[in-house]
C-alpha positions in Angstrom: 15.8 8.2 94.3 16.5 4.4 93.5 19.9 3.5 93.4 21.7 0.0 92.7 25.4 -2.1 91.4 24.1 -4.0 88.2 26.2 -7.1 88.1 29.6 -6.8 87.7 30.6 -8.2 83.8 34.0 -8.6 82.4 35.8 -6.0 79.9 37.8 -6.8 77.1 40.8 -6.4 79.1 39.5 -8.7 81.6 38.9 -6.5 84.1 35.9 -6.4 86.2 33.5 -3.4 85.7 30.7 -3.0 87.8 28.3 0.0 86.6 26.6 2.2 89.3 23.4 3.8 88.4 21.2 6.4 90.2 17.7 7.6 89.3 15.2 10.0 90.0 11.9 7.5 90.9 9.3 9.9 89.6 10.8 11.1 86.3 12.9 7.7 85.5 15.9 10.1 84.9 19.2 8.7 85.3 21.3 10.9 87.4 24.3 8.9 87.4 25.7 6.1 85.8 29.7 5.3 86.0 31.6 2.4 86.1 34.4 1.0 88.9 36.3 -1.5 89.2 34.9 -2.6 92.4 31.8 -1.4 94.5 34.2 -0.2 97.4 32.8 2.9 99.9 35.0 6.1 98.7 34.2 6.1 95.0 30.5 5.2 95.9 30.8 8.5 98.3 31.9 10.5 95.4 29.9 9.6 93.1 27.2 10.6 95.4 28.6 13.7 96.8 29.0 14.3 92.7 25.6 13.7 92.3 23.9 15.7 95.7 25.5 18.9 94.7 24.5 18.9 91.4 21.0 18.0 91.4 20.2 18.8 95.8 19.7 15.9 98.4 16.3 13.5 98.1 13.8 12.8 100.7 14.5 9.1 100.4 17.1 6.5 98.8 15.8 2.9 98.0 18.4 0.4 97.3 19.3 -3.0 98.1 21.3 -4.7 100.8 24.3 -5.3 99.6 27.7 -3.7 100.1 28.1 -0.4 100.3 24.4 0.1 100.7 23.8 -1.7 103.8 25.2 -4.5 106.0 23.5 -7.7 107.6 24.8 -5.5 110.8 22.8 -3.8 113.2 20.0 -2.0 111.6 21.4 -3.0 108.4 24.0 0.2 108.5 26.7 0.7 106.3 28.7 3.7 106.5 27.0 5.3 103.2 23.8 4.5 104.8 25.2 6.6 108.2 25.8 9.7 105.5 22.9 9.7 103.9 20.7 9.4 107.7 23.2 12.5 108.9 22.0 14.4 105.6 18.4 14.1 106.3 17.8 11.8 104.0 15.4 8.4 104.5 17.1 5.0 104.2 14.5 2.1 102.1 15.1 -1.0 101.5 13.9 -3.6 99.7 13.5 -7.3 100.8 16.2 -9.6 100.2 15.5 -11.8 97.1 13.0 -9.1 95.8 14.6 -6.9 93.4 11.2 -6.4 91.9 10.4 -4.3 94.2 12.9 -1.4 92.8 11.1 -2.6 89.5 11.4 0.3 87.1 15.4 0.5 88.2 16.0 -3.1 87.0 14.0 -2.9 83.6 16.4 0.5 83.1 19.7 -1.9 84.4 18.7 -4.6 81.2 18.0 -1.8 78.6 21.7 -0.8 79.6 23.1 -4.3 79.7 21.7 -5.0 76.3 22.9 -1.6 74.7 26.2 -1.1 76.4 28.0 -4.3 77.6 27.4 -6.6 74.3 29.7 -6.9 73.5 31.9 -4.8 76.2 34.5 -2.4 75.6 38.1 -3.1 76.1 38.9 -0.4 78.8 37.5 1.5 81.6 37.4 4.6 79.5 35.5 3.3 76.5 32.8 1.6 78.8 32.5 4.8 80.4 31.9 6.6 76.9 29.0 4.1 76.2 27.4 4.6 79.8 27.3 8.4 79.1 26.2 7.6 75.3 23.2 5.6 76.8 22.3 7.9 79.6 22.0 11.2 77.1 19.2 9.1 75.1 18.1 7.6 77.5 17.1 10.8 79.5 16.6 12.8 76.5 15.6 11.3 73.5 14.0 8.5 74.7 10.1 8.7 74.9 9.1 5.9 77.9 5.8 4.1 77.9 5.6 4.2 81.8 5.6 8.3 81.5 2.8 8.1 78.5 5.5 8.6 75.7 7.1 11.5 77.3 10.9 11.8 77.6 12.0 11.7 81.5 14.4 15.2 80.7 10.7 17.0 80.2 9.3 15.2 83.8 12.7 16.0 85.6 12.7 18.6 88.8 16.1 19.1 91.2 15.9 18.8 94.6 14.9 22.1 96.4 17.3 20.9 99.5 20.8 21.9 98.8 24.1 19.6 100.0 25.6 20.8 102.9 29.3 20.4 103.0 29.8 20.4 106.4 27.6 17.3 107.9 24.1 18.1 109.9 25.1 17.3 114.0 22.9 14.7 115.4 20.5 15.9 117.6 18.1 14.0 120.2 15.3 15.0 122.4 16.3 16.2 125.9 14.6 13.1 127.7 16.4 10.6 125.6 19.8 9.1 127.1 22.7 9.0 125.0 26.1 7.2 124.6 28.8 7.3 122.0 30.1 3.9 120.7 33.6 3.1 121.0 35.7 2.2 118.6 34.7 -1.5 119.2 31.2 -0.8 118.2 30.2 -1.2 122.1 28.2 1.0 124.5 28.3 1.0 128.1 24.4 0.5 129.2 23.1 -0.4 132.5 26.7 -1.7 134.3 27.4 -3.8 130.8 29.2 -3.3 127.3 26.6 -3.5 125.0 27.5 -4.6 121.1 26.1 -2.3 118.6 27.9 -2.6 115.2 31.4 -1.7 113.9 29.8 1.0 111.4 29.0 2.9 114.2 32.2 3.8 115.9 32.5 7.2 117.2 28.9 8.0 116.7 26.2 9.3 119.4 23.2 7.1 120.3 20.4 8.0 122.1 17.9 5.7 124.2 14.4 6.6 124.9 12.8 4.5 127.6 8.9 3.7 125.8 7.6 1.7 129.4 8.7 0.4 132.4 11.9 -1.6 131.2 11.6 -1.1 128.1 14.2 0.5 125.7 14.4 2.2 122.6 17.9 2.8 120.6 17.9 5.3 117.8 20.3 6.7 115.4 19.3 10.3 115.0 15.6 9.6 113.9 16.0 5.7 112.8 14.7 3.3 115.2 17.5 0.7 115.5 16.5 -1.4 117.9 14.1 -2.1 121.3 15.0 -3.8 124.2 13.6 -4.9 127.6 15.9 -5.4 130.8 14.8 -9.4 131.8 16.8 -12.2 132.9 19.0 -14.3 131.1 22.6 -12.9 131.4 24.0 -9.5 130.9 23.1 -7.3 128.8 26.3 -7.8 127.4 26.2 -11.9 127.2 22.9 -11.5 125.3 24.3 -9.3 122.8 27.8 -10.8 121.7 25.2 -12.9 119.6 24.2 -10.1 117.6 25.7 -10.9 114.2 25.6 -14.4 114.3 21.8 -14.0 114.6 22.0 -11.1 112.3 23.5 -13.7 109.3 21.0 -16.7 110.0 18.2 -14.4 109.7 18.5 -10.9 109.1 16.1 -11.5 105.9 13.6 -11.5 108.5 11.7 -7.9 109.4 12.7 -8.3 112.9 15.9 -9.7 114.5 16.2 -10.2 117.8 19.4 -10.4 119.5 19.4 -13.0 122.4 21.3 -15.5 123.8 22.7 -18.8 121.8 19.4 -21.0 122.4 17.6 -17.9 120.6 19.9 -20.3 117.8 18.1 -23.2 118.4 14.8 -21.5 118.5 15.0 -20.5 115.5 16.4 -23.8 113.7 13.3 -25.6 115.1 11.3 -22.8 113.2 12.7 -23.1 110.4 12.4 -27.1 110.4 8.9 -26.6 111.7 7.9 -24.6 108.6 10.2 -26.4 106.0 12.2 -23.0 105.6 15.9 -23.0 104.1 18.4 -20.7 104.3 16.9 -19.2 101.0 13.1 -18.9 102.1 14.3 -17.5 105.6 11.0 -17.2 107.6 10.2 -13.2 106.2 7.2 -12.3 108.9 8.6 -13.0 112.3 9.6 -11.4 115.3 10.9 -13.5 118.0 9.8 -12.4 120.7 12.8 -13.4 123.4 12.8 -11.4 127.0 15.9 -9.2 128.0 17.3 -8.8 124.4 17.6 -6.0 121.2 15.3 -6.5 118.5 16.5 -5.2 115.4 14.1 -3.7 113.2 13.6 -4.1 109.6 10.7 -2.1 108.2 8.0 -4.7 106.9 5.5 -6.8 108.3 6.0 -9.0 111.3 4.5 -11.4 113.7 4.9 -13.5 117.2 5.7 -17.0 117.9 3.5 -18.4 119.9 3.9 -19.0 123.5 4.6 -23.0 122.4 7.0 -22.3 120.2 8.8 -20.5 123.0 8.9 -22.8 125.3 11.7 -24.3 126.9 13.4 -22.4 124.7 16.3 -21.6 127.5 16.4 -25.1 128.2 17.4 -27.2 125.4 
């Protein structure tokens, strides 16, 4: 299932609209595709919960990182993104600045800009009209090059997995410690508070010790993060930087929460290499002792010892 907000455009009553479309990958059918005024967590939920019940929950969902799909928090969470984990259901994302990536979703998003927003309609209601209009043919009537000429209604299967409505516990492994996070997004971990993330306020953790000092934090089956217990401050003092490394380079495949110098580490890497805050460096892991790393699925890679050094120091 791909899933994404096209841009928001303005109605004729000058209202915002932003369209929300889901689709099944394999058969390009479009499951859902509804308009709100705003792309705000409980009519995303609905829509969803609308859309699981009718047609059963998917193995994955690939979407952006935007708002409500994810967050440039911890492991990228959102609290739609929690759901769908709880559900059973595999969180994908795409890279930043790479909406090609969900390719056959945009081509279907400009198809519906061109057909149903030019001009717009004056109200909600009439917009909503042509978003149904569009989906019908487009599902039904529609023969699509990309399925050999076939109409994505003749292609389309439901999910076998039906929607539970009351939500999956989450479950870990007896040898893995766990901790539920407070309602300040903190966990208390070896004698410190650690910082985890808002989104994940009265949920259970568990931590899974991989080798000698070294720690791994899951949500239910995502890997969030990995840790080792070396110098340099608390556990706690290392962590408060979380999101402000998290907003300087959460583009990157792996974060790594550290101290402030892990700051000024990265600057000089991103002078080094001529990166801006738009071409954030996309393959590296920093590699800093005593600190979370927060994983992004993609490629990565290490600084060099060089690049490290002195890094504490200046």
């Amino acid at each position: 299932m791909t899933i994404d907000y096209k841009g928001e455009f303005l109605l004729g009553n000058h209202r915002y609209c932003y369209p929300l479309t889901i689709v099944d990958h394999l058969s390009r059918y479009i499951l859902a595709c509804d308009g709100f005024p705003s792309t705000q967590y409980a009519h995303t939920r609905k829509v969803f919960e609308r859309v699981f019940r009718e047609h059963g929950l998917p193995r994955a969902i690939l979407s952006d990182n935007g708002s409500p799909f994810g967050s440039p928090g911890l492991g990228r969470l959102s609290r739609l993104s929690l759901w769908w984990i709880r559900l059973g259901v595999s969180v994908e994302r795409i890279v930043p600045g790479h909406p090609e990536q969900n390719g056959a979703h945009e081509r279907m998003h400009r198809t519906l800009k061109e057909q149903t927003t030019r001009p717009p309609a004056s109200t909600f209601e009439l917009q909503r009209k042509r978003f149904d209009h569009f989906r019908h043919e487009f599902n039904n009537e529609r023969p699509h090059e990309a399925l050999g000429e076939k109409r994505p209604v003749t292609l389309y299967a439901p999910s076998p997995r039906p929607y539970p409505e009351t939500l999956p516990p989450i479950e870990y492994a007896g040898h893995l410690e766990t901790r539920k996070v407070d309602h300040s997004g903190m966990i208390r971990w070896s004698g410190s508070r650690l910082v985890l993330s808002h989104t994940l306020h009265g949920e259970w953790v568990g931590l899974e010790e991989i080798d000698d000092g070294i720690w791994s934090l899951y949500y239910g089956l995502v890997l969030l993060a990995r840790s080792t217990s070396a110098n340099g401050g608390s556990m706690a003092e290392r962590t408060l930087a979380c999101h402000r490394i998290t907003r300087l380079a959460y583009r990157a495949p792996f974060v790594r929460i550290g101290s402030a110098s892990t700051l000024r580490v990265l600057e000089r890497f991103r002078h080094k290499h001529a990166l801006t805050a738009l071409q954030p460096p996309a393959e590296l892991l920093l590699m800093f002792p005593g600190c979370f790393v927060t994983h992004v699925p993609g490629r990565s890679e290490e600084l060099n010892g060089a690049e490290l050094d002195g890094a504490d120091g200046r």
